[in-house]
Structures are given as structure tokens and as C-alpha cells.
C-alpha positions as CSV (number, residue, x, y, z in Angstrom):
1,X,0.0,0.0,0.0
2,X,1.4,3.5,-1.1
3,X,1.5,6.4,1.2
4,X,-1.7,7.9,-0.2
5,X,-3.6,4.8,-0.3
6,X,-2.9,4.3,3.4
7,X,-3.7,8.8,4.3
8,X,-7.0,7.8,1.9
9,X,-7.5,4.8,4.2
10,X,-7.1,6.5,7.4
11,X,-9.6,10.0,6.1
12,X,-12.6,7.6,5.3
13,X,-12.2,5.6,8.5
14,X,-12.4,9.0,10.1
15,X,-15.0,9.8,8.6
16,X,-17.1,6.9,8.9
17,X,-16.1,6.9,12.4
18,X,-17.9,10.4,13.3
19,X,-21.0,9.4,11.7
20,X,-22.7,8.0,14.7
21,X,-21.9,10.6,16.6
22,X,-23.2,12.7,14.4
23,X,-26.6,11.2,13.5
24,X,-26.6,11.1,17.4
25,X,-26.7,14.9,17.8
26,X,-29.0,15.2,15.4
27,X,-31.4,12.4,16.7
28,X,-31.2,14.7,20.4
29,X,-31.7,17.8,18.5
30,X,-34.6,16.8,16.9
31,X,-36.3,15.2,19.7
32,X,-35.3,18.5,21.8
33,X,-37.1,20.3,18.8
34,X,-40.2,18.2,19.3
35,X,-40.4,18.8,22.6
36,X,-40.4,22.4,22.2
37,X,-43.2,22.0,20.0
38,X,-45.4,20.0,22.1
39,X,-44.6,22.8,25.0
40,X,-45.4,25.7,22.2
41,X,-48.5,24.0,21.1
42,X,-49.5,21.9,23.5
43,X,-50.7,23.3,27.0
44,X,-47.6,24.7,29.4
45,X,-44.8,22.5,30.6
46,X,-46.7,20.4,27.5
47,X,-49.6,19.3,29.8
48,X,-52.5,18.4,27.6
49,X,-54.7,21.2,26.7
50,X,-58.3,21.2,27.9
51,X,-61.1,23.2,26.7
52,X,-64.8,24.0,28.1
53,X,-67.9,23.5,27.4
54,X,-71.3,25.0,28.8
55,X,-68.7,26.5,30.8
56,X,-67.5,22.6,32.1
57,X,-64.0,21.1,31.6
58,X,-64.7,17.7,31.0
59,X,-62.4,14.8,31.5
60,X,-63.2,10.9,30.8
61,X,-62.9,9.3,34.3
62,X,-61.4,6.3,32.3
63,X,-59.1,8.4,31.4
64,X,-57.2,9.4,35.4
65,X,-58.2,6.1,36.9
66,X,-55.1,4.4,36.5
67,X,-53.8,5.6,39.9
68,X,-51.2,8.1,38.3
69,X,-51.7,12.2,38.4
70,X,-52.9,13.2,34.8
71,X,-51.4,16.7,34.0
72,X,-53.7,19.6,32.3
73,X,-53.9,23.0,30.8
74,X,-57.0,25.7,30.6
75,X,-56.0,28.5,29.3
76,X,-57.9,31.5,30.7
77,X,-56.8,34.6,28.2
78,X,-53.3,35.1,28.7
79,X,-53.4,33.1,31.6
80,X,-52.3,28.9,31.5
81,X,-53.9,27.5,34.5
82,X,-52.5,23.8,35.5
83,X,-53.6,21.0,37.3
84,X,-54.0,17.1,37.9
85,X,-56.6,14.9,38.7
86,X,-55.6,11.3,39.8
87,X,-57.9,8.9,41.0
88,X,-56.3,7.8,44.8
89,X,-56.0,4.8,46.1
90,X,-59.0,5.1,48.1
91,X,-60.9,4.9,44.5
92,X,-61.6,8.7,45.1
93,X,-60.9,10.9,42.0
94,X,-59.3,13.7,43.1
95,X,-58.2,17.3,41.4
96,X,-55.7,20.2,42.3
97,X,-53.7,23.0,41.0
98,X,-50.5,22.1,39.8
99,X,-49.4,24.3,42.9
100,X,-49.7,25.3,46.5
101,X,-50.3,28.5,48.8
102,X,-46.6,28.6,49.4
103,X,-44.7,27.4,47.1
104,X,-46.9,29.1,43.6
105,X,-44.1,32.1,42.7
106,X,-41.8,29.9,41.9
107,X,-44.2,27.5,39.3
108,X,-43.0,24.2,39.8
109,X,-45.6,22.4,40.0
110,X,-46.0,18.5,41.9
111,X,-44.6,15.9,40.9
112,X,-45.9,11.8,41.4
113,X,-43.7,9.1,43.1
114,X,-45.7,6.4,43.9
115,X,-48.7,7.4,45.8
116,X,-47.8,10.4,47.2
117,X,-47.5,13.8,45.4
118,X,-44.2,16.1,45.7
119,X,-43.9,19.6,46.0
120,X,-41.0,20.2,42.9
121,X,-40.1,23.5,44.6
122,X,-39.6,22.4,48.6
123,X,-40.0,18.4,48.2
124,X,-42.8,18.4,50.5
125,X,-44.6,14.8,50.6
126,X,-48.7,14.5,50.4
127,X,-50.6,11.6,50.3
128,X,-52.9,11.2,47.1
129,X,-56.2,10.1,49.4
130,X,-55.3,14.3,51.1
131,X,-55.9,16.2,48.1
132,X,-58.8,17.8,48.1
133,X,-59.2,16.8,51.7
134,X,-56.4,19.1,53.2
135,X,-55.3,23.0,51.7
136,X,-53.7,25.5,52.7
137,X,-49.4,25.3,52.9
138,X,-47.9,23.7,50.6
139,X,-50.9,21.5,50.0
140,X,-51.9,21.0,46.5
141,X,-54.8,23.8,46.3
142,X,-57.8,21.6,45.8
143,X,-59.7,21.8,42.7
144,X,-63.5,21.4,42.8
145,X,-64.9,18.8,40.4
146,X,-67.7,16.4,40.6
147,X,-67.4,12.5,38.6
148,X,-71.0,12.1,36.3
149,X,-71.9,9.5,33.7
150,X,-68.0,8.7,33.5
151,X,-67.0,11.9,33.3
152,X,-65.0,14.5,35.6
153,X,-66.1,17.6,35.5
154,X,-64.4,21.0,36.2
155,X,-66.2,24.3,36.7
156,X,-64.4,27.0,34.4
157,X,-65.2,29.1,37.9
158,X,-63.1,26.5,39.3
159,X,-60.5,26.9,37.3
160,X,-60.4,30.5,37.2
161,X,-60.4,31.0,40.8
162,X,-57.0,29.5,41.0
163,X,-55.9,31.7,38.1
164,X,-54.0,34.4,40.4
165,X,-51.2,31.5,41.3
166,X,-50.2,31.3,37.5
167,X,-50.3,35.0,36.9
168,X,-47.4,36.5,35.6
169,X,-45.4,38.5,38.1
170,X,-46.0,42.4,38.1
């Protein structure tokens, strides 16, 4: 093999070497790139958007009966208003705002492990058979709803009332 036969050699292996990594960075890019796009059109944080009717968010109760929090949007003009509902495992659905009386400035939200809900701003623990049952603190705020002919339904009073803890700040 001649000296440029063996620098040709060693350039494609190169080459061909930095291809994975390559189609690698592009593979995270464009799933980065998706999720921005679920966030943007999607509902904030990429929760689900919801929409009323009759002035009623409705919800199949098939649909949060699995024991895990189910993550929502309602966008109320320029406001994004979320919230869960999980069904406990007391067979209670329950609702709240995705935040709490203390912890709402800095809009983090809860987070599930197992069957307790987490505060994501001060790691506070509460018990998913609570919600609804306690407020105040860092509590998830409780969300009124009623479950009918398989449904859960929200008021869009409701939701609005809990509006001011996803204000923007002035």
C-alpha cells in the first residue's frame, strides 16, 4: 500500500467513524425540537390542553383512573392555568392545582412518586387520598370537580379562581 492509499484509508475511516456521533446529535436535536413543540403548542410544561364546554372542563374518568396524576392546561386569556386529577387509592378521583399557597411564585408544580405527590419547589410529601381533603401550605390547592356518567367535570369558575397562582409576576 502506497502512502496515499494508506492517508485515503485512514480519512474515510475517520469519517465513517464520526457518523454516529453525528446522527446522534441530530437524533437529540430533533427530539429536543419536538419537545419544544409539544410545550409551544401543546398546553404549558406540554400538559394536555383542555377546553370547556357549557362553561365545564370535562375529563373521561377512564381516562385518570389508573392511579397516576394526569397533567392539564386551561388557558384562561393570557393566563395557562394547570392542574391534575388522579384517581387515589381510596378509589376517590381527586383534582388540584398544579401548585400550593406557598410554594406558587416559583411555578414548579408537583410531581408523582408512587402514591404520594411532591412539591418540585420544597420536596414536601402529600398523600394522594389528602388532596382535596387538606389546603392551605404547601398542599396541593384543591380543585373542585364532581365525577358524572363517567366523566370528571371541572367548573371553568373552578379553574379561574385559581388563576391568580399562575399569573405572571408584576
Amino acid at each position: 500500500m502506497t502512502d496515499r492509499q494508506e492517508k485515503k484509508a485512514q480519512f474515510e475511516h475517520q469519517t465513517s467513524s464520526k457518523r454516529p456521533l453525528i446522527l446522534g446529535v441530530a437524533l437529540v436535536l430533533a427530539v429536543a425540537l419536538a419537545a419544544a413543540a409539544w410545550g409551544l403548542f401543546g398546553g404549558a410544561g406540554g400538559y394536555p390542553a383542555v377546553s370547556a364546554k357549557d362553561g365545564v372542563v370535562a375529563i373521561p374518568a377512564s381516562q385518570v383512573s389508573d392511579g397516576k396524576a394526569h397533567f392539564f392546561s386551561y388557558r384562561d386569556g393570557a393566563t395557562t392555568i394547570n392542574f391534575f386529577v388522579l384517581k387515589s387509592n381510596d378509589g376517590v378521583i381527586r383534582a388540584a392545582f398544579d401548585t400550593c399557597d406557598v410554594c406558587y411564585r416559583d411555578k414548579k408544580g408537583y410531581r408523582q412518586e408512587g402514591d404520594v405527590m411532591v412539591c418540585n419547589a420544597c420536596d414536601q410529601r402529600f398523600a394522594s387520598d389528602r388532596i382535596n381533603e387538606v389546603k392551605g401550605g404547601c398542599n396541593p390547592a384543591p380543585l373542585e370537580r364532581v365525577v358524572r356518567d363517567g366523566q370528571v367535570l371541572i367548573p371553568v369558575a373552578a379553574l379561574q379562581s385559581g388563576s391568580w397562582y399562575f399569573a405572571a409576576a408584576r
